[in-house]
C-alpha positions in Angstrom: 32.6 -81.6 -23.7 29.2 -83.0 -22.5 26.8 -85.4 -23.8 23.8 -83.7 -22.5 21.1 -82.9 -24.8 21.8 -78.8 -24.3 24.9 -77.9 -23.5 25.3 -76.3 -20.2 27.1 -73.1 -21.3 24.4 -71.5 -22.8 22.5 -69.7 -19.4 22.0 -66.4 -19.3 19.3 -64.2 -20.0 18.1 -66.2 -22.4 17.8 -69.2 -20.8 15.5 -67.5 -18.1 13.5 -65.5 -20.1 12.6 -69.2 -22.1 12.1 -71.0 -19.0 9.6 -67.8 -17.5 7.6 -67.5 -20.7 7.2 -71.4 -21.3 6.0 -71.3 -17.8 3.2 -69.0 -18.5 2.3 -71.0 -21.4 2.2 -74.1 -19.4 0.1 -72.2 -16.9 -2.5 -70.9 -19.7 -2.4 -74.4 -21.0 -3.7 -75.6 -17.7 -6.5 -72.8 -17.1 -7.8 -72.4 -21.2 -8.3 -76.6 -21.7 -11.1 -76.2 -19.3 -12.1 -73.0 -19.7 -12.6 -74.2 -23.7 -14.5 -77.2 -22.6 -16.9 -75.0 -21.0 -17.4 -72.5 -23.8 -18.7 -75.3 -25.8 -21.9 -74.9 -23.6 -22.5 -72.2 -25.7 -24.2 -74.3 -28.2 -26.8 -75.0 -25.8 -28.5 -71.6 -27.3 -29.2 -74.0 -30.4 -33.2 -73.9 -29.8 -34.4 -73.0 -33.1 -31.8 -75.0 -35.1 -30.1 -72.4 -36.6 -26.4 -73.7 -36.0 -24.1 -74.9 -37.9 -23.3 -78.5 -35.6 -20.2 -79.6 -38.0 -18.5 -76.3 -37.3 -19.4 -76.4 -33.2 -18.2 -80.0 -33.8 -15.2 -78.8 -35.1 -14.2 -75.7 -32.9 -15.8 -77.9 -29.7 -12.4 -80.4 -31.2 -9.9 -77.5 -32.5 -10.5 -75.7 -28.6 -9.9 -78.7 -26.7 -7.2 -80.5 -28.5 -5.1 -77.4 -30.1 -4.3 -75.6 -27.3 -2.0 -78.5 -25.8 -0.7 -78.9 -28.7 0.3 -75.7 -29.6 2.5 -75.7 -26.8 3.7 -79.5 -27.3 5.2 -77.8 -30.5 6.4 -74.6 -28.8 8.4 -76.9 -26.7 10.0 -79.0 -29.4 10.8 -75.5 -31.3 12.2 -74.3 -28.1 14.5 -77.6 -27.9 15.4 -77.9 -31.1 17.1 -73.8 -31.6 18.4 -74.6 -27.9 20.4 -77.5 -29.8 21.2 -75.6 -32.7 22.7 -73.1 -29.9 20.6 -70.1 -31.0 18.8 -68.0 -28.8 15.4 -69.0 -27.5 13.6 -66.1 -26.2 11.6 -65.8 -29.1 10.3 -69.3 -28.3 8.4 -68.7 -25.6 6.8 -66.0 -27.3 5.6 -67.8 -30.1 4.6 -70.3 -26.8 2.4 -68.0 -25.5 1.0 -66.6 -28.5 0.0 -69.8 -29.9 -1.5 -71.2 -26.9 -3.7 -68.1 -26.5 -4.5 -67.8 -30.0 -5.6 -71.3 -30.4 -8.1 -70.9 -27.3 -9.4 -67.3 -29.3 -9.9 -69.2 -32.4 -11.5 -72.1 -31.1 -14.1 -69.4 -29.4 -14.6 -67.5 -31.8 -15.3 -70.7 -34.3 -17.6 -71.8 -31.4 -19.5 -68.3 -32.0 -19.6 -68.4 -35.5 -21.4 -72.0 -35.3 -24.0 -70.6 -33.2 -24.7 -67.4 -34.7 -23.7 -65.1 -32.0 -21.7 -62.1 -32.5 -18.6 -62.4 -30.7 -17.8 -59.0 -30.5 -21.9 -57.6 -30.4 
């Protein structure tokens, strides 16, 4: 038996469809952290004063910081049921689902601060 961390008898299906989806996760991650740093220019429509700047504050912080972290968690989920020896694939769904999710409710937070309909 080996001492790794995941035993190397589990491949499969599994395995690859984990490692493709955590992938595209890790790929959103990279393209959404800056996209949500430039929706916070959104607030710059903030003329008459009509925004609510702890909720901008807030969704500005929420955008930029849970979107990482979503997947930082996907990734230690995704670890820990490899460990366990259950299957995974779910894992990376859940990856990319949170990491997308986090960026649409950081927007649409960012929208609700300023008054704008998201969806006009």
């Amino acid at each position: 038996m080996s001492n790794s961390f995941i035993s190397p008898g589990r491949g499969g299906w599994d395995a690859r469809l984990t490692t493709v989806l955590l992938v595209v996760a890790g790929v959103l991650v990279v393209l959404l952290v800056p996209a949500s740093i430039v929706t916070g220019l959104v607030s710059d429509s903030c003329g008459s004063g009509l925004c609510d700047s702890g909720l901008i504050e807030f969704a500005g912080w929420f955008a930029w910081l849970g979107i990482p972290a979503a997947f930082m968690l996907s990734l230690v989920l995704t670890l820990w049921m490899r460990r366990r020896g259950r299957k995974t694939w779910w894992t990376g769904l859940v990856a990319v689902g949170a990491v997308s999710g986090s960026f649409m409710l950081g927007v649409a937070l960012l929208y609700a601060g300023v008054g704008i309909p998201l969806f006009p």
